[in-house]
N, C-alpha and C positions, 0 to 999 in steps of 0.2 A: 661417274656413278649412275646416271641417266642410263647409260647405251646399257646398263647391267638390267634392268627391269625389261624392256621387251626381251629378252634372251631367257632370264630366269620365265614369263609367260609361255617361249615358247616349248622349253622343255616340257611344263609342266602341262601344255595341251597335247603334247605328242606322248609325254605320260599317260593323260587319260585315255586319249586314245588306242595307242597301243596296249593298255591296261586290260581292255575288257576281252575278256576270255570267258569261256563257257563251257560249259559241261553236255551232253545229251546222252541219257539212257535209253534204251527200251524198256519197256513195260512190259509183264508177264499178260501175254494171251488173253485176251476175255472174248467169249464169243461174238460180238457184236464190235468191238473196239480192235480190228488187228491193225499192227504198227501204229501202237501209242507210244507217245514218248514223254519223258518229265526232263527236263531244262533246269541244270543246277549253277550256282557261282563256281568259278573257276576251285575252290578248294574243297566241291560237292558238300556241303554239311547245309545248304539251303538252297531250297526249290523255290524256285523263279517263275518258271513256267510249265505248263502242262500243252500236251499236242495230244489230241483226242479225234480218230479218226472214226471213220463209219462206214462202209461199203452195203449197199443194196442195190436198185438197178446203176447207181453209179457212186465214183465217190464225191465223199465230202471231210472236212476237216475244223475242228473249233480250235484257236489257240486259246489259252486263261492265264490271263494272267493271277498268280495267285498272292493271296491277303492275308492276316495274320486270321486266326480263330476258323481257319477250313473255310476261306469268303475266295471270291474272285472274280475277276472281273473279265468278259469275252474281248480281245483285244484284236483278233482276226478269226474267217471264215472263208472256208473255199471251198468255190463245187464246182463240179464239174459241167459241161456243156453235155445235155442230156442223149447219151450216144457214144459220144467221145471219150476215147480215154486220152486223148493227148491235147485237149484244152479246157482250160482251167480258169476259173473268174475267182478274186479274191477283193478282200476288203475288211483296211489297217486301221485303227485307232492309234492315230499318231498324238500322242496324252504331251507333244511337248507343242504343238502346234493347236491341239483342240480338236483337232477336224477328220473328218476320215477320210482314206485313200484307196481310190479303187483302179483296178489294174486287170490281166490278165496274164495268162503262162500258157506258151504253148511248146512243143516239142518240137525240136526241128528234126533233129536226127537223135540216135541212141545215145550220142556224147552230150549234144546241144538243147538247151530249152532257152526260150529269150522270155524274160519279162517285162513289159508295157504297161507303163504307168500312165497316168491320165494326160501328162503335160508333154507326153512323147517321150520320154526319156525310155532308153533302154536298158537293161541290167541283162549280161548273158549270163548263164548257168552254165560251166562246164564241168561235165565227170571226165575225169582222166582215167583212161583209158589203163590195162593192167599193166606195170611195167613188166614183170617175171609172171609164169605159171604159178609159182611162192606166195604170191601178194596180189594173186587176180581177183580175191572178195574184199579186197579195201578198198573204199570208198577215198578217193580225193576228190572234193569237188570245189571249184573257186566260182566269186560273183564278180565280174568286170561290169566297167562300162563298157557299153555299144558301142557307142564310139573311139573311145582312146582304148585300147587294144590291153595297152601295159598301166592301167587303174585298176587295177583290185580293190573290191569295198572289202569282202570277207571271204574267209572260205573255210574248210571241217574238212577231217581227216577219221577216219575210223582208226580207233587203238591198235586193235587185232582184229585176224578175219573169225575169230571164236565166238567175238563177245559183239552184243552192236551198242558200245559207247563210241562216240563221239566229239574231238576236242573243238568247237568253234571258235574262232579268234575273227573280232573284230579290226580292222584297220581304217575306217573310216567313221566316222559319226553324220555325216552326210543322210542318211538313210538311218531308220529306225531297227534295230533287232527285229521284233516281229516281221518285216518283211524277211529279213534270213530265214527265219523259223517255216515261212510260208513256203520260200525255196527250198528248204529242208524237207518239207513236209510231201511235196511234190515230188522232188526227186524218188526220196525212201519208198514211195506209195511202188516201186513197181519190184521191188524186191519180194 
């Protein structure tokens, strides 16, 4: 009867984890906000998050997290390195730790962007590449570690090349969502 609790534990941790799934829409156009996004529960019927971007001499992005009564709370930020479009400073509100997380994103090539968090740790960004001329505007993109090659934390797929929703699925809880939203937010910017 023992050896039956850690087993029931660990289903129900690879339950959670493999549970969290997410939604991302596009947001209609406003002149000053292109590629805004809202972040919904996997069954879309409630917004999670907002992605509110900005473009002047360079970009920038707020993620918000959002609260009941139209409140919310800024949970990431990224700007860009003044000049640059292929490097990026961001900074997390990690609400399960307390503390905030600062990093950087940089581009390596068209497929690759790595992201550098403060303790060294790596996270690569890859967009996969078109498989057919058919499905050359869909977006797959995975978040590995740096190091171990075959760890994937998460990764998004675009529905259709029509529409720009987005299914996000988490597979690790290691890392906070808001840092995906930040590599989301990165990537999208150059569409």
């Amino acid at each position: 009867m023992s050896f039956l609790l850690p087993i029931v534990c660990l289903i129900i941790t690879i339950g959670r984890i493999h549970g969290q799934q997410y939604v991302i829409k596009q947001d209609f156009y406003a002149s000053y906000q292109y590629n805004s996004y809202s972040v919904f529960t996997n069954d879309e019927r409630q917004i999670i998050y907002r992605i509110e971007t900005q473009y002047s001499l360079s970009y920038a992005a707020t993620i918000k997290s959002i609260l009941p009564l139209d409140d919310f709370i800024i949970v990431a930020r990224i700007d860009a390195f003044l000049g640059s479009g292929r490097i990026f400073t961001f900074r997390i509100l990690n609400s399960q730790l307390g503390r905030w997380i600062d990093g950087r994103i940089y581009q390596r090539n068209i497929f690759i962007y790595v992201m550098e968090l403060r303790n060294f740790q790596q996270i690569i960004i890859e967009v996969s590449p078109p498989l057919t001329p058919e499905i050359s505007s869909l977006d797959i993109v995975r978040f590995r570690d740096g190091r171990i090659s075959n760890k994937i934390y998460a990764d998004y797929v675009q529905r259709t090349p029509w529409l720009s929703v987005y299914d996000l699925r988490l597979f690790s809880n290691e890392y906070p969502i808001e840092l995906y939203l930040v590599g989301f937010s990165i990537v999208q910017r150059r569409i």
